[in-house]
C-alpha positions as CSV (number, residue, x, y, z in Angstrom):
1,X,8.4,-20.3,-7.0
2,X,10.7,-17.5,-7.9
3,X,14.4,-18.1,-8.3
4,X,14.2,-21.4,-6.7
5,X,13.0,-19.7,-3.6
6,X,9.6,-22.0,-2.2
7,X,6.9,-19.8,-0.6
8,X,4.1,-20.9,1.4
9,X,0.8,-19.4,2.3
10,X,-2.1,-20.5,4.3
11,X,-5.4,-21.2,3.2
12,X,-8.4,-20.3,5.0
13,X,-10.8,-23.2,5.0
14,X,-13.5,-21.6,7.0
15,X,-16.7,-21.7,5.2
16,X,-17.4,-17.9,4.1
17,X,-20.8,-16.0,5.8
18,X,-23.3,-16.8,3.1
19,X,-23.9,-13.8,0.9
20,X,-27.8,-13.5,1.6
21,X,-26.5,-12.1,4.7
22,X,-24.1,-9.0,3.3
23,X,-25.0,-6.8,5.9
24,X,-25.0,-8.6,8.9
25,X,-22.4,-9.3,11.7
26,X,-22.0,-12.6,12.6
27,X,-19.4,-14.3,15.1
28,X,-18.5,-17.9,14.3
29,X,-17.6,-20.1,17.3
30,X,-14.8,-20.8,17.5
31,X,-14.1,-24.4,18.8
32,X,-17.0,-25.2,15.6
33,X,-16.6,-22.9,13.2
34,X,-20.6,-22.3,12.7
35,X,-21.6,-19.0,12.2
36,X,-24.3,-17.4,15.1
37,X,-26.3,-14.7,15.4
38,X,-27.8,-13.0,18.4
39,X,-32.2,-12.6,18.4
40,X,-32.0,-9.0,16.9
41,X,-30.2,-10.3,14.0
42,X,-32.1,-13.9,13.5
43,X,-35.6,-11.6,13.8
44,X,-34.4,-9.6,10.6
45,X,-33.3,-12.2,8.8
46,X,-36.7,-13.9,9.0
47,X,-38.5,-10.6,9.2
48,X,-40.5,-10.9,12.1
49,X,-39.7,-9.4,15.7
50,X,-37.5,-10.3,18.5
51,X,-40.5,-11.5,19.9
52,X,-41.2,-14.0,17.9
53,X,-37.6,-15.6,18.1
54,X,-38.0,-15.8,22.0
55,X,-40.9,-17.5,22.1
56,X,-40.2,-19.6,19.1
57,X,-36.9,-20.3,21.1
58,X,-39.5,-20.4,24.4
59,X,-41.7,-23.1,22.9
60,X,-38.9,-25.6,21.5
61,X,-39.3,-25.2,17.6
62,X,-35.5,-22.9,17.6
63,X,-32.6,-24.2,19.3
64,X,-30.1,-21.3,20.4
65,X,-27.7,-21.2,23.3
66,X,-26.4,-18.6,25.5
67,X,-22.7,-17.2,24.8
68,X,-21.3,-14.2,26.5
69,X,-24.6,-13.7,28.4
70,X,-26.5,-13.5,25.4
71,X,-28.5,-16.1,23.2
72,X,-27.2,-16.8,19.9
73,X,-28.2,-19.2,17.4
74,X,-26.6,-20.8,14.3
75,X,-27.6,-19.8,11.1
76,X,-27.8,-23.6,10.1
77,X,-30.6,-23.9,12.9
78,X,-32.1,-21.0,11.3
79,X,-32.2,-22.7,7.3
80,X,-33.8,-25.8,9.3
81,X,-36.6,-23.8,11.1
82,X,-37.3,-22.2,7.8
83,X,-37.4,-25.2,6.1
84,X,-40.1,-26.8,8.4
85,X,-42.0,-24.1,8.3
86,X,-42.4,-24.4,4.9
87,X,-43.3,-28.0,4.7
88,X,-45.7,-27.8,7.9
């Protein structure tokens, strides 16, 4: 507040991408504000091929869903698949 002048600004309450991912475009969705990323980018950041997403994503064990004609999948789903593979 500067000479009894009130200013507002608006806060952006959107989670942030997470910085493991620096180089990486994501999109967030917009009615759910979770961040997705297409198979190209999920296959580099678990380091295997494209391949290996679609048929992970073929036999069940990732969950993605088609936007704009192309599958995406939420990083969240990502953390979780990683996670059982470690404890499988």
């Amino acid at each position: 507040m500067e000479d009894g002048v009130l200013t507002m600004t608006t806060v952006d309450t959107t989670p942030p991408v997470p910085e493991a991912m620096p180089n990486i475009a994501v999109m967030r969705e917009v009615q759910t504000g979770k961040l997705l990323v297409d198979l190209n980018k999920a296959a580099h950041m678990l380091s295997c091929s494209k391949r290996t997403i679609e048929r992970e994503r073929e036999r069940g064990n990732l969950r993605c869903r088609r936007l704009g004609g192309r599958w995406r999948i939420e990083v969240s789903e990502l953390h979780r698949y990683i996670k059982n593979l470690k404890t499988a």
